[in-house]
C-alpha positions as CSV (number, residue, x, y, z in Angstrom):
1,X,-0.1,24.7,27.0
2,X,2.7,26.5,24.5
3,X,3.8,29.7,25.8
4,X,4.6,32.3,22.3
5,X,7.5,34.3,22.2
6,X,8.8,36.2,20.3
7,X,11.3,34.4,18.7
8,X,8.7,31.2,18.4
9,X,7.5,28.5,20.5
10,X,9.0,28.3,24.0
11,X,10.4,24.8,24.8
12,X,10.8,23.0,21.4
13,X,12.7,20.3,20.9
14,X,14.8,20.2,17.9
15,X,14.7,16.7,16.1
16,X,16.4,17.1,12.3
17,X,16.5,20.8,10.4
18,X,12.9,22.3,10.3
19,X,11.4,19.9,12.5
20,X,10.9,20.2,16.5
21,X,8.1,18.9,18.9
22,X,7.1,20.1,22.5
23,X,7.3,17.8,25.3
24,X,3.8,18.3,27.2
25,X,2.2,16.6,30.4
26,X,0.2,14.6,28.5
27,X,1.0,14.5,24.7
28,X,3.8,15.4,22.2
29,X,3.3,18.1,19.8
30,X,5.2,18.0,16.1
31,X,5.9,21.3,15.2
32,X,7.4,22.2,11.2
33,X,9.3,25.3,10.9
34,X,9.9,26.7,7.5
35,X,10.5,30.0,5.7
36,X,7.5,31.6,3.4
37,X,7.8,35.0,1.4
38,X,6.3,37.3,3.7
39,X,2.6,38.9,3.1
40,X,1.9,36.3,0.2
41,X,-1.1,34.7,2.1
42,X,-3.8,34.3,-0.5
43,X,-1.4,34.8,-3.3
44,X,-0.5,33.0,-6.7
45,X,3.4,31.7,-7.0
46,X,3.4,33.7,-10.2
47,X,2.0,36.8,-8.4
48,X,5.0,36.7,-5.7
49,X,8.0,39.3,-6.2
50,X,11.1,37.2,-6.6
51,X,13.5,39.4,-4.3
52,X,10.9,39.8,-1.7
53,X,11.6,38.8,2.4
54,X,11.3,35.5,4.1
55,X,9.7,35.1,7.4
56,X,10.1,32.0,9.4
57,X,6.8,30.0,10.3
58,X,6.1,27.4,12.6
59,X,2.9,25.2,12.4
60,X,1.5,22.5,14.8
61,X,1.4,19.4,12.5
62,X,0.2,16.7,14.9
63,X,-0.4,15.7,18.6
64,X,1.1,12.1,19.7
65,X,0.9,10.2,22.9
66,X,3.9,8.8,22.4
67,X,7.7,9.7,21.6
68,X,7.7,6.7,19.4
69,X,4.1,7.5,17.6
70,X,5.6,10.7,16.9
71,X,9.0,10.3,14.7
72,X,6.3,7.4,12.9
73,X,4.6,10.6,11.9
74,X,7.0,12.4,11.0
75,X,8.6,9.5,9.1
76,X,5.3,9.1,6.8
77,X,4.9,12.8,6.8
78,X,8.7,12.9,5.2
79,X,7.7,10.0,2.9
80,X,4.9,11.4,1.6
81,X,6.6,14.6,0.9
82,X,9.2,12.7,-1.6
83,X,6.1,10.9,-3.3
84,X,4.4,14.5,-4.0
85,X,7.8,15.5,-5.2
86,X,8.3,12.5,-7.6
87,X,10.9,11.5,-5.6
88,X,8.8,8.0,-5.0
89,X,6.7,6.3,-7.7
90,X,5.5,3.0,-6.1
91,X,4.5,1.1,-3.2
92,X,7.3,-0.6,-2.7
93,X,9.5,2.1,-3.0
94,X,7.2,4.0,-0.3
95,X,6.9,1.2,2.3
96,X,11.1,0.9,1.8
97,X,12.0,4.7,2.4
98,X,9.0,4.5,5.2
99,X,10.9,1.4,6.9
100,X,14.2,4.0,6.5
101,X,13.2,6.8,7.4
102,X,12.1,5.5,11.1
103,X,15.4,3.8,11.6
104,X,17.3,6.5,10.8
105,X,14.8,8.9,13.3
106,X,14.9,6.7,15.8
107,X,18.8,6.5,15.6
108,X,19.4,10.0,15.6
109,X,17.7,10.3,18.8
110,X,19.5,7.7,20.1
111,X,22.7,9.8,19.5
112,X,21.4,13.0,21.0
């Protein structure tokens, strides 16, 4: 259970900029916070005013049953956002940043 507030979900946890999860009795949720032009829903980029106002947005992006299982997901979630971007062009590369990026999660909560 999430209690909503007005300023966003109630209890997140804050793991690296625009990513937070919500320790719950039995699971982890993975919550992505973002910015979005406000009242584009349903909208073309080309149809969007450039000078128009950014709300913030949070979205639920997965539900682990462990703390470990999670920053995995987020790790291939993070990975799979350079390959759409171009950032990543072959397996090896993927499976390398992969292997990266959940050392370098794991070691920032480590720190914290």
């Amino acid at each position: 259970f999430t209690l909503k507030t007005k300023g966003g979900l109630y209890g997140m946890v804050k793991i690296i900029d625009g990513w937070y999860f919500i320790p719950e009795s039995n699971q982890y949720t993975l919550i992505h916070e973002y910015e979005k032009p406000k009242g584009t829903f349903g909208k073309k980029k080309s149809d969007i005013e450039d000078n128009i106002e950014m709300v913030v947005k949070q979205e639920e992006v997965g539900y682990f049953m462990s703390l470990s299982g999670m920053l995995k997901g987020l790790a291939r979630i993070l990975t799979k956002q350079k390959y759409d971007n171009g950032e990543i062009n072959n397996i090896k590369d993927f499976l390398t940043e992969l292997t990266r990026l959940e050392k370098e999660l794991k070691e920032i909560c480590k720190e914290k």
